[in-house]
C-alpha positions in Angstrom: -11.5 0.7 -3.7 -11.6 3.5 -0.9 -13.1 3.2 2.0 -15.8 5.8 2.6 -15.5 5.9 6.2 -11.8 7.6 5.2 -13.4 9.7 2.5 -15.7 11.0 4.8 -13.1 11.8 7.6 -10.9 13.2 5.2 -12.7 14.8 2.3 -10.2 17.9 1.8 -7.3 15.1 2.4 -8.5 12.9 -0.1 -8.6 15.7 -3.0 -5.2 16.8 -2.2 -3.6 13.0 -2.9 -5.9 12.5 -6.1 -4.6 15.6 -7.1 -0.9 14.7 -7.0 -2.4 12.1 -9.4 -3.3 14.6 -11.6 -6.6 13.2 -10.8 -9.1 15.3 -13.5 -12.9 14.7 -11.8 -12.0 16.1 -8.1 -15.9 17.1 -7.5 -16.5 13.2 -7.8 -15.4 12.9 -3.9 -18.0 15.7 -3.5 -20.9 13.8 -5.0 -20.1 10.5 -3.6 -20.7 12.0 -0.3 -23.8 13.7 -1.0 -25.1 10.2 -2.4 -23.7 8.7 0.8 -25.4 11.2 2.8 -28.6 10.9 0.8 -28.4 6.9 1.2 -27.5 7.1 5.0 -31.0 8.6 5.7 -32.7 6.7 3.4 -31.4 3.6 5.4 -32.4 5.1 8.5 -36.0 6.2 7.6 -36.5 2.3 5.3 -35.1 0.9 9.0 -37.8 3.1 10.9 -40.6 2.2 8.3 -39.6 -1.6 8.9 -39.8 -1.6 12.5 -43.1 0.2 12.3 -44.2 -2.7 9.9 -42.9 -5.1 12.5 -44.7 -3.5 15.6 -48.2 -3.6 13.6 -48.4 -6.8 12.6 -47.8 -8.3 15.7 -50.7 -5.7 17.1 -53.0 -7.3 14.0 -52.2 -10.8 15.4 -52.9 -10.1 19.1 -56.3 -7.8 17.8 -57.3 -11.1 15.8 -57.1 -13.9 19.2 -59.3 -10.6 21.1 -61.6 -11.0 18.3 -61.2 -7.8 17.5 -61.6 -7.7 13.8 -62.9 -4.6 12.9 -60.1 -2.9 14.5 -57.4 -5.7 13.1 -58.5 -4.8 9.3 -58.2 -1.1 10.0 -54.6 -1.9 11.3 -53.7 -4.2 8.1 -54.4 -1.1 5.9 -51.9 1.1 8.6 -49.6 -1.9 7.7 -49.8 -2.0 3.3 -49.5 1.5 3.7 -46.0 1.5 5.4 -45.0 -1.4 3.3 -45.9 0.7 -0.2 -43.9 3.5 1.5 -41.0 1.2 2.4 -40.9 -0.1 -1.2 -40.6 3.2 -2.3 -37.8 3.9 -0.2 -36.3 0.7 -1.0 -36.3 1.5 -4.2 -34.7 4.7 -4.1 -32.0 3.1 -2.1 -31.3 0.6 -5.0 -31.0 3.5 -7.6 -28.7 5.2 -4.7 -26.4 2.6 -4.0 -25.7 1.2 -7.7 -24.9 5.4 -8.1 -22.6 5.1 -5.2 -20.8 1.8 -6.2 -20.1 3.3 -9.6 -19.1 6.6 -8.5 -16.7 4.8 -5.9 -14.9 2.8 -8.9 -13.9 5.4 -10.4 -11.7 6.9 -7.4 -8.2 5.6 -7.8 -6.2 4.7 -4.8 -4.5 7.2 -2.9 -0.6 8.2 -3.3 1.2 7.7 -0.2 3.2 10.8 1.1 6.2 9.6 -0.8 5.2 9.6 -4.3 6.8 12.7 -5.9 4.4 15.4 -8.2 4.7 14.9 -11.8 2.7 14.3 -14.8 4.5 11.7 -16.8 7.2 9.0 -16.7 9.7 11.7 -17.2 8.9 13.5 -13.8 10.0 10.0 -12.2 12.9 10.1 -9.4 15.8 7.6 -9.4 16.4 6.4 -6.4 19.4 4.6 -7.2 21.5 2.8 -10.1 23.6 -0.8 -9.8 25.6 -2.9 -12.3 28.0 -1.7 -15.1 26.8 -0.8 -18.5 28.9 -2.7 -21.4 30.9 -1.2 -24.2 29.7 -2.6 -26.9 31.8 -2.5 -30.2 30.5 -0.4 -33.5 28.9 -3.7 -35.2 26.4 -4.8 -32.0 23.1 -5.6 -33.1 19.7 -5.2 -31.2 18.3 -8.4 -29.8 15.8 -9.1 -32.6 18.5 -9.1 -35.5 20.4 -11.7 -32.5 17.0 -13.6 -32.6 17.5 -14.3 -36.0 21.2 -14.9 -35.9 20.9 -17.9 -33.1 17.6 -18.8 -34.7 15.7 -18.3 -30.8 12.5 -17.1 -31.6 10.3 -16.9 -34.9 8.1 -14.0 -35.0 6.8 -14.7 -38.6 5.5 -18.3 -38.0 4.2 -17.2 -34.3 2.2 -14.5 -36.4 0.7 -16.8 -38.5 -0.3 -19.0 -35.7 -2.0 -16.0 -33.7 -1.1 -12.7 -34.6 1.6 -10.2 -34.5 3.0 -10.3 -31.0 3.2 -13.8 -30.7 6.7 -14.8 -30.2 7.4 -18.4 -30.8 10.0 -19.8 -29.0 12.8 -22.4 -30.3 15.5 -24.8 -29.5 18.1 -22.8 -27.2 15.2 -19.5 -27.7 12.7 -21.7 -25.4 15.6 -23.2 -23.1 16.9 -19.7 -22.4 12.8 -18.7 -21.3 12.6 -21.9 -19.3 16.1 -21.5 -17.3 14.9 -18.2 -16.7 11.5 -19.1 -15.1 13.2 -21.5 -12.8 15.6 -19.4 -11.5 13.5 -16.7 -11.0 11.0 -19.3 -9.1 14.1 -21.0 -7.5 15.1 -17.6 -5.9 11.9 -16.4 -4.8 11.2 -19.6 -3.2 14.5 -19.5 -1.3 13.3 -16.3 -0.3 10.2 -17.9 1.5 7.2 -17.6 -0.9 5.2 -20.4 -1.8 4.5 -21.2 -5.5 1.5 -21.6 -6.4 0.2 -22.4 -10.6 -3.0 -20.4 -11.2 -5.6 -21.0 -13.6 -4.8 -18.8 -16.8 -8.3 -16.9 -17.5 -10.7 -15.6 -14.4 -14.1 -14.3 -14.0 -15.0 -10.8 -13.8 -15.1 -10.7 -10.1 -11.6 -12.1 -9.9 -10.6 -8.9 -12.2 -12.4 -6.6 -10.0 -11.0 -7.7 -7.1 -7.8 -6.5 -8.1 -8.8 -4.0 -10.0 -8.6 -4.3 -13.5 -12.0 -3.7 -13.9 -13.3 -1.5 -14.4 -9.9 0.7 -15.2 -8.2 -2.2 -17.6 -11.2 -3.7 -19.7 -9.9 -2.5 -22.5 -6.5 -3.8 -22.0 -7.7 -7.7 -21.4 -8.6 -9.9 -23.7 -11.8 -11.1 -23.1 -13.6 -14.2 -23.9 -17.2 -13.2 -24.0 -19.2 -16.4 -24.5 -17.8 -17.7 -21.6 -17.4 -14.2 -19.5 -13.6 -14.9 -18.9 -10.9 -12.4 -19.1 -7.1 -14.0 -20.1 -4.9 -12.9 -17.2 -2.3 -9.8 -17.9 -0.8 -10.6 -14.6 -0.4 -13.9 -12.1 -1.4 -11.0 -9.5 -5.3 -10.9 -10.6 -5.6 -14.9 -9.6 -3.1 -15.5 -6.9 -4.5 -12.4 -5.0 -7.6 -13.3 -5.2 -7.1 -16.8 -3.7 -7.8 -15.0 -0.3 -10.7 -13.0 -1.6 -13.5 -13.4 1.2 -11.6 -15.0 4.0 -10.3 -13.7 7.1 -7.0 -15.0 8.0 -5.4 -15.6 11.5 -2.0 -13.5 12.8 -0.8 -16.7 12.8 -0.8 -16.8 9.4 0.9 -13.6 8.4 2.4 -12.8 6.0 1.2 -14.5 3.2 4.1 -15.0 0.7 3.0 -16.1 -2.7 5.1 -16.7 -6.0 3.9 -17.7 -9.3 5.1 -18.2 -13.4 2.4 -17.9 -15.1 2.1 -16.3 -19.1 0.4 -13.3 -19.5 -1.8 -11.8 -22.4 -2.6 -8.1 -22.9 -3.9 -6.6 -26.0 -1.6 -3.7 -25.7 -4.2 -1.4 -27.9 -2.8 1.6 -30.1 1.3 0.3 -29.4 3.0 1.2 -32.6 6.6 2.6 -33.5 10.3 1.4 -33.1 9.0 0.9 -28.4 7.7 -2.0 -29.9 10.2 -4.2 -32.1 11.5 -7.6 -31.2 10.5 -8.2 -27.6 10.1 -4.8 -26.3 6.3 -5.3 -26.3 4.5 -8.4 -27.2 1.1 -9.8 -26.7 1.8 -13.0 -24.6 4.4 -13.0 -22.3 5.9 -15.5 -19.6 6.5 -13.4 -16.2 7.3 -14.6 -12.7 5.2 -13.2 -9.8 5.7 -12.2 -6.0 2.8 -11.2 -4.0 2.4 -10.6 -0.2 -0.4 -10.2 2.1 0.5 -8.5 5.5 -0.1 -6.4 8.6 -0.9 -2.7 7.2 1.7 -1.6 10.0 4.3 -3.5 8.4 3.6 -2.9 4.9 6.2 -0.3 4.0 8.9 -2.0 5.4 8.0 -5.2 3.5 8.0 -2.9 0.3 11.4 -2.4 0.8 11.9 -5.6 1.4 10.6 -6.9 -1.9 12.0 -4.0 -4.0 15.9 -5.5 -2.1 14.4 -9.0 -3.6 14.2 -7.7 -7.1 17.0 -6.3 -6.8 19.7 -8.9 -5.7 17.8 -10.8 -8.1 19.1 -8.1 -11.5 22.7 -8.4 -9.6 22.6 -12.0 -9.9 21.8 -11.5 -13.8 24.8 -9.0 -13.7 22.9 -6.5 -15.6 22.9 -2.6 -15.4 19.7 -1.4 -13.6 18.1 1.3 -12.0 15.1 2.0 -9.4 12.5 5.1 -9.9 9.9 5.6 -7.8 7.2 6.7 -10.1 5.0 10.5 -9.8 1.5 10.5 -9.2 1.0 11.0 -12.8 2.6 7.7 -14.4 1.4 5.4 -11.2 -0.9 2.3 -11.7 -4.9 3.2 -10.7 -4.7 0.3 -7.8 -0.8 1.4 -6.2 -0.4 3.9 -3.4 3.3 3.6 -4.2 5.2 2.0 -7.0 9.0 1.1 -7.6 10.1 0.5 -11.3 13.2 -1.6 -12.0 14.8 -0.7 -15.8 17.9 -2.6 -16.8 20.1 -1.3 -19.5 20.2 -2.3 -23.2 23.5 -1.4 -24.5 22.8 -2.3 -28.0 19.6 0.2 -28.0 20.7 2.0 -26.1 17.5 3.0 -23.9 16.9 1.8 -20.6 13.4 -1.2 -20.7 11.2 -1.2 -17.6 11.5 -5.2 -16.6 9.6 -5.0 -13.1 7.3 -2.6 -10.9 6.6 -3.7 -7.5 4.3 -1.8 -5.3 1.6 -1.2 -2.4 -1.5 -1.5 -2.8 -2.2 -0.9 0.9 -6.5 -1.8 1.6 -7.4 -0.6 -2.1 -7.7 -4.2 -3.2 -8.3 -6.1 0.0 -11.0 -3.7 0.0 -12.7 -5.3 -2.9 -12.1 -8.7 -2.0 -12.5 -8.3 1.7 -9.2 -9.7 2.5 -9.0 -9.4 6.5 -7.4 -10.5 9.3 -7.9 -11.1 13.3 -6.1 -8.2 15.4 -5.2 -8.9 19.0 -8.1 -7.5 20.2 -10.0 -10.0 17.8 -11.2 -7.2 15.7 -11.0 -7.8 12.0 -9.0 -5.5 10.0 -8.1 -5.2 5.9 -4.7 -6.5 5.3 -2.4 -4.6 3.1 -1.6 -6.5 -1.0 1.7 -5.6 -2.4 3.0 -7.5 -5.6 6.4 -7.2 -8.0 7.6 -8.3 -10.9 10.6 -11.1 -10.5 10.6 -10.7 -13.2 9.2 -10.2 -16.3 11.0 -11.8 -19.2 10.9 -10.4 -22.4 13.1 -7.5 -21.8 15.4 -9.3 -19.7 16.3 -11.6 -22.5 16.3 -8.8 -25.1 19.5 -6.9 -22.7 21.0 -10.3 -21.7 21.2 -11.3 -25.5 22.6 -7.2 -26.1 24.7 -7.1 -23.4 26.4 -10.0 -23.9 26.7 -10.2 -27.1 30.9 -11.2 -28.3 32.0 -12.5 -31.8 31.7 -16.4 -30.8 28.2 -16.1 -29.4 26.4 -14.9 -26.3 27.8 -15.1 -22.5 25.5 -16.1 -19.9 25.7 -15.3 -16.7 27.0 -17.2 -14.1 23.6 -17.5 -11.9 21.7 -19.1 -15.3 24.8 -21.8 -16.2 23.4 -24.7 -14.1 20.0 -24.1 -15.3 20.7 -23.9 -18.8 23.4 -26.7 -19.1 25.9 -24.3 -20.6 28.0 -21.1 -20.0 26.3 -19.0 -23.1 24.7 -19.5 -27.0 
């Protein structure tokens, strides 16, 4: 969420960035700060009406021990006068500020100098490319005809279990997915974030906190007898374990990692994007999130996005960085890094990681601070990446490596998986 002390700083500012997010409702900054104005001397004249309030009754007590009653009743009708006046305004301010909180919600963060103009993903910039694409011969196949070849995963039967979109994992299938996760956590551990195993489903404060409410509802799925929402993402719990606290410099940076699964509903997904693994319902993904100084957050952004990418390197698969345009960023990032590898046999590169800055937007809404030197408190900045997400990652390992005796492995995965391929 923005902060309305910047907004109202920086009102032409702010229009400017949400436009390079092709932002459509502009005049929304416009009437956020006339219902902040409005609110602002509402609070002021309630405040005035209250100390008034205040400064007669204790007149009416000291008229009462002077025996002064006459005057004392004409001063308790002074006083339910300003108190039917100050409800008034109290009410008004009610109606004002669940106006203002709505209207706030709807801002998306703020795109940080950076991020290049553009409308879609195809307006996205490459930063840079790493690994070598394979040569695959005439008679590769894509990894879901491989599925069924080294009988890994079972689509049908995980479709009659739940629904289309549930893989169901098997024998070497499920080994492969938990070599994976324990790499991945292995790494980013190494690397000096602390694991952490979240609970799977959160409450809809959790959700706001991060924001995926209210921009994702539609997205989640939601468990309403229980108000619950499955998580799409480890970030929406682990982030929040700091919601409401304000941490010490001591304690800076906060490193977390996490494996969790993830569920999204993927609504309206149709068409050969979505065959095999390419997009599923659940989904096993390893998390890195990281709580710091906001002077130091673009430097650890680079850091992270360097993390990911040793980590594709150590997969020795064919990748490449964008940063994303305003137009095909996330509603919470300021700036966003995508990580695609290769897949020979489709031939298409598959997006297997974003990592971005949030900077205050979610600390914002989960009032996230920390102590300065001066002993001020101050939002930290949230970033969070993918390392990584695996459905897509198996899908080019299984292409990419495909031969006539089986499927190679790379070398990082042979200790975890107990051989050198399938």
């Amino acid at each position: 969420m923005l902060q309305i002390n910047n907004i109202r700083q920086n009102p032409e500012w702010v229009k400017e960035r949400l436009a390079v997010r092709n932002f459509k409702d502009i005049e929304l900054v416009d009437r956020i700060l006339q219902t902040d104005e409005e609110l602002r001397k509402i609070k002021v004249a309630a405040e005035s009406l209250q100390a008034s309030v205040n400064v007669a009754s204790k007149e009416i007590g000291a008229l009462m021990a002077k025996g002064e009653k006459e005057t004392a009743e004409s001063k308790k009708q002074e006083v339910a006068a300003l108190k039917a006046e100050l409800a008034e305004k109290s009410a008004s301010l009610t109606t004002l500020e669940n106006e203002f909180n709505k209207n706030i919600l709807l801002l998306p963060n703020l795109p940080h100098s950076a991020v290049p103009a553009g409308k879609s993903a195809e307006d996205n910039e490459v930063v840079r490319e790493g690994g070598v694409k394979p040569t695959l011969s005439s008679a590769a196949k894509p990894h879901w005809d491989l599925i069924k070849q080294y009988d890994l995963i079972d689509f049908e039967t995980g479709a009659k279990i739940a629904g289309s979109g549930f893989p169901l994992y098997k024998g070497k299938g499920a080994k492969l997915q938990r070599s994976l996760i324990q790499f991945f956590l292995d790494y980013n551990t190494a690397a000096g974030y602390v694991e952490y195993m979240p609970p799977l489903m959160v409450n809809e404060a959790t959700a706001y906190g991060t924001g995926q409410l209210p921009d994702k509802e539609g997205q989640m799925y939601h468990i309403t007898a229980d108000a619950l929402y499955l998580i799409p993402t480890a970030e929406v719990p682990v982030t929040n374990i700091f919601s409401n606290e304000i941490l010490k410099e001591t304690d800076l940076p906060v490193k977390m990692t996490a494996y969790t699964p993830c569920f999204r509903r993927e609504a309206g997904s149709f068409g050969s994007d979505v065959r095999g693994l390419n997009r599923v319902h659940q989904f096993d993904k390893v998390e890195i999130i990281q709580l710091v100084r906001p002077n130091e957050s673009y430097n650890v952004l680079e850091d992270m996005v360097n993390h990911v990418e040793k980590l594709l390197n150590l997969l020795e698969l064919p990748y490449r960085i964008l940063r994303l345009c305003g137009g095909d960023m996330g509603f919470t990032s300021a700036l966003t890094y995508d990580f695609e590898v290769y897949s020979a046999a489709q031939q298409k590169w598959l997006e297997v990681s974003s990592v971005s800055n949030f900077e205050t937007f979610q600390t914002n809404r989960m009032k996230i601070r920390y102590k300065d030197e001066t002993g001020k408190s101050q939002l930290l900045h949230s970033l969070n990446g993918s390392s990584l997400a695996l459905p897509r990652i198996v899908a080019a390992l299984l292409e990419n490596n495909q031969t006539d005796g089986g499927i190679n492995l790379p070398k990082a995965l042979h200790g975890y998986f107990g051989a050198e391929g399938i």
